[in-house]
Every structure is written in C-alpha cells, then in structure tokens.
C-alpha positions as CSV (number, residue, x, y, z in Angstrom):
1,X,0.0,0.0,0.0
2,X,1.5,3.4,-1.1
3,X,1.7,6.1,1.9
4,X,1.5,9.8,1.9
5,X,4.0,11.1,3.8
6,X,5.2,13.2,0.7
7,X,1.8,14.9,0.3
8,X,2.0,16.4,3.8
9,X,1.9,20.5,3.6
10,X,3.3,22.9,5.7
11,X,-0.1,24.6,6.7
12,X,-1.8,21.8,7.3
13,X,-2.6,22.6,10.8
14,X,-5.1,19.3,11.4
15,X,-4.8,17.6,14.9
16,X,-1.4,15.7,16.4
17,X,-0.5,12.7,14.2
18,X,1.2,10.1,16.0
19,X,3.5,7.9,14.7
20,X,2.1,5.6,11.4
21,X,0.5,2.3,12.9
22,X,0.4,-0.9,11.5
23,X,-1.0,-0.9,7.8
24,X,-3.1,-3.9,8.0
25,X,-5.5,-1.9,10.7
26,X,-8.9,-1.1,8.7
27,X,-11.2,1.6,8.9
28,X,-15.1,2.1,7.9
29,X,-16.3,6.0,7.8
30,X,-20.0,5.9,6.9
31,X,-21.1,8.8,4.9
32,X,-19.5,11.0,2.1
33,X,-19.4,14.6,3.4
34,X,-16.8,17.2,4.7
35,X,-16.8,15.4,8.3
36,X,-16.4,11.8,6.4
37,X,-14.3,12.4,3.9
38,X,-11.6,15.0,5.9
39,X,-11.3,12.0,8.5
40,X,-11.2,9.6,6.0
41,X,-8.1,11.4,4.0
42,X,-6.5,12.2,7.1
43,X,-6.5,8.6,7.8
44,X,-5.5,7.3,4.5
45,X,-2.6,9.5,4.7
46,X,-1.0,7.5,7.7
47,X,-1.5,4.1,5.8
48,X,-4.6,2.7,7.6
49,X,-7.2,1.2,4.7
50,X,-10.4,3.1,4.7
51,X,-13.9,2.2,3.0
52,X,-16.3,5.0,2.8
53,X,-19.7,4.0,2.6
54,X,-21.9,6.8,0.9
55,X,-25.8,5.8,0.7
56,X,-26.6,8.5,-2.0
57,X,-24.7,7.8,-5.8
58,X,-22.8,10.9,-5.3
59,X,-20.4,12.4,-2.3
60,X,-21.2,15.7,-0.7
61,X,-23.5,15.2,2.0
62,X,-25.5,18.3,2.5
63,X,-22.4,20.1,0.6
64,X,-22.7,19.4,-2.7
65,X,-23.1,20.7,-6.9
66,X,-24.1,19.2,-9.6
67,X,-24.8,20.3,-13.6
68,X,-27.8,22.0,-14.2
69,X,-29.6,20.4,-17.3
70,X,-31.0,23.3,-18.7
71,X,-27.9,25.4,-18.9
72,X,-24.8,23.7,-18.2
73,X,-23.5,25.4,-15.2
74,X,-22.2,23.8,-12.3
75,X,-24.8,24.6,-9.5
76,X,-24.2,24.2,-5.4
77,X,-27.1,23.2,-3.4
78,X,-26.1,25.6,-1.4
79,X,-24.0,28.8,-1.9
80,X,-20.9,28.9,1.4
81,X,-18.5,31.7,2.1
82,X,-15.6,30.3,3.7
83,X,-13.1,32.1,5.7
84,X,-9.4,32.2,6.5
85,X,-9.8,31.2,10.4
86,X,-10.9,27.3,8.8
87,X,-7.9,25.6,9.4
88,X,-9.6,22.3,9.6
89,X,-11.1,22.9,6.3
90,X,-7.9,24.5,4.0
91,X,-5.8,21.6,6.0
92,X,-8.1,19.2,4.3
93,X,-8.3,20.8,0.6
94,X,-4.0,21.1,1.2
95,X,-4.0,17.4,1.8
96,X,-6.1,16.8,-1.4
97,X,-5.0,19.2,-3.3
98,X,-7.2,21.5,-3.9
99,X,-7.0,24.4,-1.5
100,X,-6.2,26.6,-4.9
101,X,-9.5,26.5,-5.7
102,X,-10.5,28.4,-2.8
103,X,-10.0,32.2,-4.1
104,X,-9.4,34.4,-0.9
105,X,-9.7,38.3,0.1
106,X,-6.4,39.8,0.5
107,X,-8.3,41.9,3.2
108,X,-11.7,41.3,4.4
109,X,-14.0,43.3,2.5
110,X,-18.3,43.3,1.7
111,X,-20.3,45.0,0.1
112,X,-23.9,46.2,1.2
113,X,-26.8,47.2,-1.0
114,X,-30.5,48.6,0.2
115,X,-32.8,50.7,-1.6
116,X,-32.6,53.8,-2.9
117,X,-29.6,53.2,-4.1
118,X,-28.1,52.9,-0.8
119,X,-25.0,51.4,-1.2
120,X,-21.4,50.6,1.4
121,X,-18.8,48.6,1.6
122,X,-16.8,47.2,5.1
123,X,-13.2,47.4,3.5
124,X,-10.8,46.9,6.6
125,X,-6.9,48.2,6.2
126,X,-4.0,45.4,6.5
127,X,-3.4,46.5,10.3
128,X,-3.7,43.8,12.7
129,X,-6.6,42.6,14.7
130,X,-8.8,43.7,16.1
131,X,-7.4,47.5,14.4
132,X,-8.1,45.8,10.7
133,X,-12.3,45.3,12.1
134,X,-12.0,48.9,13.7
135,X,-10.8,50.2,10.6
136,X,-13.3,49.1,8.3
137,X,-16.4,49.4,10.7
138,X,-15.9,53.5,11.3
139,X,-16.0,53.8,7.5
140,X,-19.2,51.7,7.4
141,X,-21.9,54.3,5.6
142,X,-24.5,52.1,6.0
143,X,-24.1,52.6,9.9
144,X,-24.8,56.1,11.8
145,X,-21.0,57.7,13.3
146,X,-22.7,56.9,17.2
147,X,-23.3,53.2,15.4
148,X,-19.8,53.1,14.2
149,X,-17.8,53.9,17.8
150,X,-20.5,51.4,19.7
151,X,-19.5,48.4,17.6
152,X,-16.2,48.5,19.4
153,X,-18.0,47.5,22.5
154,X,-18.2,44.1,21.0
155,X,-14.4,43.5,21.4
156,X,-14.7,44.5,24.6
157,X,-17.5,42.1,25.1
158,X,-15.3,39.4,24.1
159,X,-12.3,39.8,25.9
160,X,-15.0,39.4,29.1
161,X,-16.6,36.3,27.3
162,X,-13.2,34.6,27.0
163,X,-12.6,35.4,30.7
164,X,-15.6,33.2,31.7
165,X,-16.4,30.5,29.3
166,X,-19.8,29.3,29.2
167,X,-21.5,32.9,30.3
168,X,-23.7,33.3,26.6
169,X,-24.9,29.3,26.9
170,X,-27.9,30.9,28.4
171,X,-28.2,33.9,26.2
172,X,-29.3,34.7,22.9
173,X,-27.7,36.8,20.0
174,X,-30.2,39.5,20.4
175,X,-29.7,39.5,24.4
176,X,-26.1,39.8,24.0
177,X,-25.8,42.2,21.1
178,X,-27.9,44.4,23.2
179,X,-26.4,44.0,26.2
180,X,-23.2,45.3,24.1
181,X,-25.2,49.1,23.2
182,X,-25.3,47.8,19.7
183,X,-28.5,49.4,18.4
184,X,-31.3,48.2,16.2
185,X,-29.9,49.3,13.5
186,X,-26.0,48.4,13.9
187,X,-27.9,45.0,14.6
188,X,-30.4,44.9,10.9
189,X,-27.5,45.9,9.1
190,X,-24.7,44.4,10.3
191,X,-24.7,41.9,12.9
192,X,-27.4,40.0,11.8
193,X,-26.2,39.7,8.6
194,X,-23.0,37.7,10.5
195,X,-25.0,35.9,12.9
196,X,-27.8,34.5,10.4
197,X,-24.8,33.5,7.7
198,X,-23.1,31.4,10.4
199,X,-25.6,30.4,12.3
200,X,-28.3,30.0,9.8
201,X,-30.9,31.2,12.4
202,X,-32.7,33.7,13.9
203,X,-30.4,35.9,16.0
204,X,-33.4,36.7,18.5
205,X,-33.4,32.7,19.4
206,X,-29.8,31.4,18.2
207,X,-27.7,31.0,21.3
208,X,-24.7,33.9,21.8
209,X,-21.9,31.3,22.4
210,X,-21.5,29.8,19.2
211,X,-21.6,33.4,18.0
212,X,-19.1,34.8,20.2
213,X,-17.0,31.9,19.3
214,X,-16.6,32.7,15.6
215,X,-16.6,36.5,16.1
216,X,-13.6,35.7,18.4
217,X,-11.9,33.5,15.4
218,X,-12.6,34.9,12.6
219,X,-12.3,39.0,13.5
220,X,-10.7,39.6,17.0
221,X,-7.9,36.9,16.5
222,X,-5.6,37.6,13.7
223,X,-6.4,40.0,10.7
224,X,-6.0,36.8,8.1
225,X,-8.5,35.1,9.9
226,X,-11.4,37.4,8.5
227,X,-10.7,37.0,5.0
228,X,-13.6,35.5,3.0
229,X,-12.9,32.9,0.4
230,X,-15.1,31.5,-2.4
231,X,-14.8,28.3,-4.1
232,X,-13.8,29.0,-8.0
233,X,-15.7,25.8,-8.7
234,X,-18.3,23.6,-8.0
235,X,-18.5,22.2,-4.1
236,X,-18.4,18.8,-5.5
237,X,-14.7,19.8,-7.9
238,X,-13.8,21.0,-4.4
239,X,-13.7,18.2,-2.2
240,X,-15.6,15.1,-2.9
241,X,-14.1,13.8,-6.2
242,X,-10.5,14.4,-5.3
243,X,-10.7,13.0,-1.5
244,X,-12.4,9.7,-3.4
245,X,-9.1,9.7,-5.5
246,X,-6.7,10.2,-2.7
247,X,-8.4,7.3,-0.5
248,X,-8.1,5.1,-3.4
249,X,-4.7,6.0,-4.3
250,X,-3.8,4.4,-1.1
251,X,-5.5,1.4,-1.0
252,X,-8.8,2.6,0.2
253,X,-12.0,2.5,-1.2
254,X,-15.7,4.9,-1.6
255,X,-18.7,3.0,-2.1
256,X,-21.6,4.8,-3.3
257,X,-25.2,3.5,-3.0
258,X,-24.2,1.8,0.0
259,X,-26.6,2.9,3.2
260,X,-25.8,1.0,6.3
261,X,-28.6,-0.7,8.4
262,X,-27.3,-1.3,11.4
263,X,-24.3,-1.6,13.6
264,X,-23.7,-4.8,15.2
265,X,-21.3,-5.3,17.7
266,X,-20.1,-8.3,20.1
267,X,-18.5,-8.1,23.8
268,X,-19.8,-4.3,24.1
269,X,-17.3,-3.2,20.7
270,X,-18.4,-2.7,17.3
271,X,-17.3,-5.1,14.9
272,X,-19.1,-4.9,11.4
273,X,-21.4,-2.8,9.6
274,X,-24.7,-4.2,8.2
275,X,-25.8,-2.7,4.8
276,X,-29.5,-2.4,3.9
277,X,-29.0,-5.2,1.1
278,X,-28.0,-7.8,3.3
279,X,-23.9,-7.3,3.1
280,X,-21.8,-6.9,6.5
281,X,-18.3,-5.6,6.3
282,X,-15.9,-5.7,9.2
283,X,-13.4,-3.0,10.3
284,X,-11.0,-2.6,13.6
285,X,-13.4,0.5,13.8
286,X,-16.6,2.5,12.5
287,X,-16.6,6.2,12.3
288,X,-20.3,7.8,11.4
289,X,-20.2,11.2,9.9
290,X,-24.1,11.1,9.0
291,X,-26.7,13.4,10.3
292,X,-27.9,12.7,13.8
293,X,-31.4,11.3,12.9
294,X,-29.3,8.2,10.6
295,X,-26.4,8.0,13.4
296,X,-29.3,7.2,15.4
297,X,-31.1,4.3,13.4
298,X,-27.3,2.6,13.4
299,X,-27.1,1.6,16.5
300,X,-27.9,-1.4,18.1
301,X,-30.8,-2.1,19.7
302,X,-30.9,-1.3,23.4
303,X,-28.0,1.3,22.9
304,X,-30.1,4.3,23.0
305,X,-32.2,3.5,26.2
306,X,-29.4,3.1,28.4
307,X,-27.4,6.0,27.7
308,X,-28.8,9.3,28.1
309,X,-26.5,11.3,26.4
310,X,-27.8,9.1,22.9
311,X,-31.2,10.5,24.2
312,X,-30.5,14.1,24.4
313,X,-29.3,13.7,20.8
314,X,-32.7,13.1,19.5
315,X,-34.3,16.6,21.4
316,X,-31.8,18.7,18.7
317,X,-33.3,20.9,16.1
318,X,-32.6,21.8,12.4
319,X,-33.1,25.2,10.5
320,X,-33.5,25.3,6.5
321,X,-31.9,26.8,4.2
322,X,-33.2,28.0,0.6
323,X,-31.2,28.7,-2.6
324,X,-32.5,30.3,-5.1
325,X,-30.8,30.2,-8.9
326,X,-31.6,32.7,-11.6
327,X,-30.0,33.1,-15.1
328,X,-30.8,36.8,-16.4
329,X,-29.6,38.0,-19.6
330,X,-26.9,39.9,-18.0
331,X,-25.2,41.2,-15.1
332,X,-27.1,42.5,-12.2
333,X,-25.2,43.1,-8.9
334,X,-21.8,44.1,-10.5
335,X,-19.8,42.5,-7.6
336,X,-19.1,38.9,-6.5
337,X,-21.7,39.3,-4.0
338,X,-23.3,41.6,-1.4
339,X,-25.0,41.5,1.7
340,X,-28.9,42.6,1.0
341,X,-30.2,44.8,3.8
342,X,-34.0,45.0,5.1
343,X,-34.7,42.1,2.8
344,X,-35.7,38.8,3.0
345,X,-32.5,37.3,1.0
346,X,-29.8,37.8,3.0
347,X,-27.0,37.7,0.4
348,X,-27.0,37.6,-3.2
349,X,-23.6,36.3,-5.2
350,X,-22.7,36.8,-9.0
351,X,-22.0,32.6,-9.7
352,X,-20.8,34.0,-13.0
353,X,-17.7,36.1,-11.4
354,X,-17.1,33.1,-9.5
355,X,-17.1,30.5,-11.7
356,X,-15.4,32.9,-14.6
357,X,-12.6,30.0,-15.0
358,X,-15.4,26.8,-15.6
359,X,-18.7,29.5,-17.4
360,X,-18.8,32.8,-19.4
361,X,-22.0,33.9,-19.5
362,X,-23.1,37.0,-17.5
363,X,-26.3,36.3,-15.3
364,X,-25.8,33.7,-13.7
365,X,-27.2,34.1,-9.6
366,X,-27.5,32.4,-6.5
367,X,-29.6,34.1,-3.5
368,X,-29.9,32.5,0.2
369,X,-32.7,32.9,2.5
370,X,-30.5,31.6,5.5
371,X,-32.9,30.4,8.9
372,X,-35.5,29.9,6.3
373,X,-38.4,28.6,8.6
374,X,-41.1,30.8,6.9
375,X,-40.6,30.0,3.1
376,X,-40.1,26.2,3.2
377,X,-44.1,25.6,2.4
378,X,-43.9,28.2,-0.3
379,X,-43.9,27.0,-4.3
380,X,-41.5,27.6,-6.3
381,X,-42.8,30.2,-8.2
382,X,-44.0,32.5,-5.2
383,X,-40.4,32.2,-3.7
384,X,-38.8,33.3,-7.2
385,X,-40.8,35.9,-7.1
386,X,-40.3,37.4,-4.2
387,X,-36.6,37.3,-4.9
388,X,-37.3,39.3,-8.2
389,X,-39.4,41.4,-6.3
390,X,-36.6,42.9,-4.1
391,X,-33.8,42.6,-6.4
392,X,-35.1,44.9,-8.7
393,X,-36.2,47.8,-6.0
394,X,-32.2,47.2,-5.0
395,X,-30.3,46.4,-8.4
396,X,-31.7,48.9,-11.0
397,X,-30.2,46.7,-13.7
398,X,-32.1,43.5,-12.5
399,X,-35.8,45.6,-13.8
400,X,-34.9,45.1,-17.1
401,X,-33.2,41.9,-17.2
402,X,-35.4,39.3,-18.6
403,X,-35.4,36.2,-16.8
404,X,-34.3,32.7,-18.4
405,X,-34.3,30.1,-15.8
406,X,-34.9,29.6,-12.2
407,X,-34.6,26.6,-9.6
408,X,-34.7,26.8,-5.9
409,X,-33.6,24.2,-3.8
410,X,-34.4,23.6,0.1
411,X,-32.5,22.1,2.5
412,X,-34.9,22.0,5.1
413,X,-32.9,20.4,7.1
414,X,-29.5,22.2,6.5
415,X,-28.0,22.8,9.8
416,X,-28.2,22.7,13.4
417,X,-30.3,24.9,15.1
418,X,-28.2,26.6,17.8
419,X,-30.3,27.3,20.0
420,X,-30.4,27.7,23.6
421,X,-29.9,24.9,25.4
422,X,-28.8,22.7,22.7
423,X,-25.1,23.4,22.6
424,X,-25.1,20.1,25.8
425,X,-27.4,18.1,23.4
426,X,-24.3,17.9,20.8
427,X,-22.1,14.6,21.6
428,X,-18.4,14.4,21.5
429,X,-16.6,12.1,19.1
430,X,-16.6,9.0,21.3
431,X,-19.7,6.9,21.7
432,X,-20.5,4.0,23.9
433,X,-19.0,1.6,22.1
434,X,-15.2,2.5,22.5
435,X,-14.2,2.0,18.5
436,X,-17.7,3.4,17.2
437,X,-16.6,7.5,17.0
438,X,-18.9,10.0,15.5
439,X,-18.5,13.1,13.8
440,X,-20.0,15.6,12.0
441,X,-21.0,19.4,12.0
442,X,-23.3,18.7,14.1
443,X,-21.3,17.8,17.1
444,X,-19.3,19.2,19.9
445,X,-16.5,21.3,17.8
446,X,-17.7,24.5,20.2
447,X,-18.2,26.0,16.8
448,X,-21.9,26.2,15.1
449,X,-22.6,23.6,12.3
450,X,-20.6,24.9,9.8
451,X,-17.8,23.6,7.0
452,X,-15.4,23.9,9.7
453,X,-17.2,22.6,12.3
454,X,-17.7,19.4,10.3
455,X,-13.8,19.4,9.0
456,X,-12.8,19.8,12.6
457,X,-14.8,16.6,13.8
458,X,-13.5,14.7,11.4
459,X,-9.8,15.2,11.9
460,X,-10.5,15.0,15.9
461,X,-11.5,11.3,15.1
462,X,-9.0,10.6,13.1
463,X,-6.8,11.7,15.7
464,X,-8.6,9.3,18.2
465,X,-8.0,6.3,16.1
466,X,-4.4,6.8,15.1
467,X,-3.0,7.8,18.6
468,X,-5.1,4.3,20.2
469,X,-3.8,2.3,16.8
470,X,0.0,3.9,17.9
471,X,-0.3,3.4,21.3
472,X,-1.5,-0.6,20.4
473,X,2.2,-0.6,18.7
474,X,4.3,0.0,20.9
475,X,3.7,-3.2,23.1
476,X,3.9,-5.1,20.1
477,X,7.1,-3.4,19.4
478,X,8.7,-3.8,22.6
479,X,8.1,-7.6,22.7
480,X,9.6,-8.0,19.1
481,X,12.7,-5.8,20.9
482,X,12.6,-8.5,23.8
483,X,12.7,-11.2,21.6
C-alpha cells in the first residue's frame, strides 16, 4: 500500500498525528461529506485502509453541486463563504490538493446594497486585529457615526466572554448584542447579517456562544482570519471527487449506494457494519459522519435506552436553508456578492464572477434565505418571485433583465439549530461503544454547524483512532525488541 508522507503540507494545521500504525489496521467511515471524507483522508494518509460508505450515488453530504440540465452550469445546493480562520477545512483541501481552488480576500471586504440606491462597503486596512475590524467598521456608511464607535463595544465584550467561558450558553444573540449598546440598526444591518450566515438562524433565538466563538476566530484573533474565500468551482470539484481519488490512491475505497442498516457489535465493541441489502463488512473501527437522525437508526438495539446522552441527541433541532438560482440575460449586482439589507435574502452572489474559469456567460445568480423557517411551504414560483421582487427595488439593472431560468432548492434540514440549550445536546466524538466514533458538523466542535465545524470533527476522530492504533504498537514493538 503506497503512503502519503510526501503529500504532507506545511499549513496543514489538522490535529497531532502520531506515529504511522500498522497498515493492516482497517477503517469504515460511513457517509461521504466534509466530516467523512476529511477524516477519511487524514487517515488514508498515515496508511490505515479506509472504505467509505456513501448511501446516496454521489459524495457531498448536504455540501454538494451538480450540472444543471437546462444550462450547463455547475450549481451548489447551497452557496458557502468560507473564511481564512478554517484551518480544519484548507488543512483538508492542502491534503487533497485542492485548496487553490478556494480564491481568498487579501483583506476582508463586503459590500452592502439597500434601496434607494443605498450602497457601502466594510473594507478593513491590512493592520492587525482587532485594528483591521476597527478600521473598516468606522467607515461603514451604511451605519450612523454613534453606530460606528459602539461596535467597538463588542471586542470588549469578548475579551469578558473569553474570561468566563460558558457565560452566553444561556443567552441569545439578540440578548447579547444588546447588552453590548449595539442598536437596532448596527444589529439589521450588520450583525445580523453575521450571525444568520453562520448560524443559519434567527439571531433573537440562536444561542450567543457559538456566535461569540466565531466572532472571536474569525475578526478579533488575527487579521488573516477574517478574509472571505469562495470556491472558484463547483463544491463537489472542491472536495468530494479528489478525496475519493486520494483514499483510493492508497488502498482505500468509496462506495456509493451503499446505506448502512445497522451496527452490530459483540463483547460491548463494534465489529461490522450491516448494509441495507444484506452485506456486513468488518473493520478494527466504525466512524459515522451522517446526520444525527441516521447516526441514530445505526445503533444497536438497546443502545439508545441506556445512555442518556444518545437520548439528548434526538431533542436537537434543524433550521432550512433556501437557494435560489436565476440566469438573467446579463449582469445584475456588479460584484461577487453583497450583503442585501431589510430584505428577505440575505446575500446575493454573482455565480458568474465566480465560476469565470469553468462559465462565461453574464447572469448567472445564487440568492440564500439563511434560517429559512417561513418559506419552506412556499412553491416555487411565489419564492422566485419574491426574490425578483426585491432585487429589482435594489439592483436597478435587475428591472430590465429578462429572466431565463430559475430553480430553488431547500435544504430543510440544512443545519443545526443553535439554540439555547442545545449546545449540551451535541455529543463528542466517542460513543458507547469505544471504537464506534462520531463526527459531523453537528457535534461538539464549540463552533456552530458549519464547514469547519464538520472538518474539525473529522480530523478529531482521526486523531482518536491513530493515537489508540499507535499506542497498540508499541507493546507489540517492545516484545519483538525483547525477543
């Protein structure tokens, strides 16, 4: 079997590796996603044989593209921003190869539209943080000058919140934000744009601490962090095909159309996995990076009733997400994309600037309606046209464009909702059964259910299973020395 130790990278800042254990040791990760497929890869590359199982036909998980029929274009089922404080994530795309396909800021800059014309853009200066956010947020138009000094209160906020760590698990974003004189308008066009793009909920019931825990990462801890990055293809070009390569490349294997049924275990381990057609596979150990309704429906019977902490995992919550794709007949928001204000889309991005290597054509656009609760019953047609509706009283060129094609997809079940109270209903990586981990965005990263979240589970089990497989060695090493 070949190993990787010539593919490691300098920035890839993923968990400890310990020292390569034996190659024979086998590993099944069930399900094809970021969590799956980063742990995967970060096993492969210390020479332990992984099988990914993947119950759809494609990889992706709830991160995914495919090729529209229509017009050709690759299309995401749903549009993510990434940033320069996901280590987990760019150590995964480094290991793959494929981190240049993420484009990032030099500096963090958006831009804001409204109506009547009301336009602004948060460009900070290369100074470091928290001076680069201070920078950019006093020159914020959109914002009031009495608006502009307050936002500094937030820092200050922060540096009390890291001082006492579990203070916002009772609190929500709206609590907190006002608690830190940030008025209703700083909040409507600023923070809430923030909090509902990484926490895909409602800031007046999303819990503060997952909030304050990416503010702190991503804009208060070093001025790279904040940069914004956007993949230059589609998510499934960015990931999913090339970490199928690499795991095969070193002896591992993905299986599509392969659900699992069950777990089944012996002597309180688990020992094989038992596909829906009948088929059981074995493996030293079983990683699940599904979502927490399937983790659930693997286990074994019995499992669930006499652990509570299982039990607490069916009490979590989900929030939707809708995308909404149009094709005009030209160019409407003349940026890569812009933050929407006193609208119900939140963001709206120029798919055509972004995917200028892979399409030409001008018109292309993807709009998200992030904590989407109120528009998942809503047809098709009344949600496209409510998205026409207010980008044409904000983007004067969108009143004339004529309208080709439009799709809208719902994830209605695309995230965790962080609310209060369910940041102790997230498990950690280790189950019951000692060599049955789980990961997933879903779990306890301390981060919300994010790309990163679900990059930095997977890499935490991997860590768990090579540092027990290393630790296994060295008895076996030592008695080969005594012989």
């Amino acid at each position: 079997m070949r190993r990787s130790g010539a593919h490691k990278t300098e920035n890839n800042r993923a968990p400890h590796r310990p020292s390569a254990p034996p190659p024979h040791r086998s590993v099944i990760v069930i399900g094809g996603g970021f969590a799956g497929l980063s742990a995967a890869t970060a096993l492969a590359e210390r020479g332990i044989v992984v099988t990914v199982l993947e119950g759809r036909q494609v990889l992706g998980g709830r991160a995914y593209s495919f090729k529209d029929p229509q017009t050709g274009d690759s299309v995401d089922n749903g549009q993510h921003l990434f940033m320069g404080c996901y280590r987990e994530t760019i150590a995964f795309l480094e290991r793959i190869g494929t981190s240049a396909r993420l484009k990032f800021q030099r500096d963090l800059s958006v831009r804001f539209a409204g109506d009547r014309g009301r336009r602004a853009m948060l460009r900070c200066w290369p100074l470091p943080a928290p001076l680069h956010l201070v920078s950019g947020l006093l020159r914020l138009q959109t914002l009031p000058w009495l608006d502009r000094l307050r936002l500094i209160k937030v820092d200050q906020a922060l540096r009390r919140v890291r001082a006492r760590p579990g203070s916002l698990s009772h609190v929500t974003v709206r609590q907190w934000l006002n608690s830190c004189g940030q008025s209703e308008t700083a909040q409507r066009h600023f923070w809430d744009l923030i909090a509902i793009a990484t926490l895909n909920e409602d800031p007046a019931i999303a819990c503060a601490e997952p909030f304050a825990a990416v503010l702190a990462q991503a804009f208060f801890d070093a001025r790279e962090s904040s940069r914004l990055g956007i993949a230059s293809v589609g998510l499934s070009d960015l990931y999913a095909k090339e970490a199928a390569r690499y795991i095969e490349e070193r002896g591992g294997s993905v299986l599509l159309k392969s659900p699992v049924a069950k777990i089944e275990t012996a002597r309180g381990r688990a020992v094989a996995v038992r596909l829906r057609e009948g088929t059981g596979l074995e493996a030293d150990w079983i990683l699940s990076a599904v979502a927490p309704t399937a983790f659930l429906k693997l286990l074994p019977d019995g499992l669930i009733e006499s652990h509570p902490e299982l039990q607490r995992i069916a009490q979590l919550q989900f929030a939707p997400i809708i995308s909404i794709h149009l094709w005009f007949d030209r160019a409407i928001i003349g940026c890569k994309f812009a933050g929407l204000l006193d609208t119900h889309v939140q963001w709206a991005f120029d798919k055509s600037r972004i995917l200028k290597d892979v399409q030409t054509r001008d018109g292309y656009l993807s709009l998200v309606i992030s904590g989407a609760h109120a528009f998942t019953d809503w047809t098709e047609k009344r949600i496209v046209t409510l998205a026409l509706e207010e980008l044409r009283r904000i983007f004067p060129e969108a009143r004339d464009a004529a309208l080709a094609r439009s799709l809208v997809i719902k994830e209605h079940q695309a995230t965790l909702s962080p609310t209060v109270g369910s940041e102790i209903l997230r498990p950690g990586p280790v189950s019951p059964l000692p060599n049955f981990l789980v990961a997933g965005d879903w779990t306890r990263t301390g981060l919300p259910a994010t790309i990163e979240s679900a990059c930095m589970s997977g890499h935490a089990c991997a860590t768990i299973i090579l540092s027990s497989l290393s630790a296994a060695r060295k008895p076996e090493e030592a008695r080969h020395v005594a012989r």
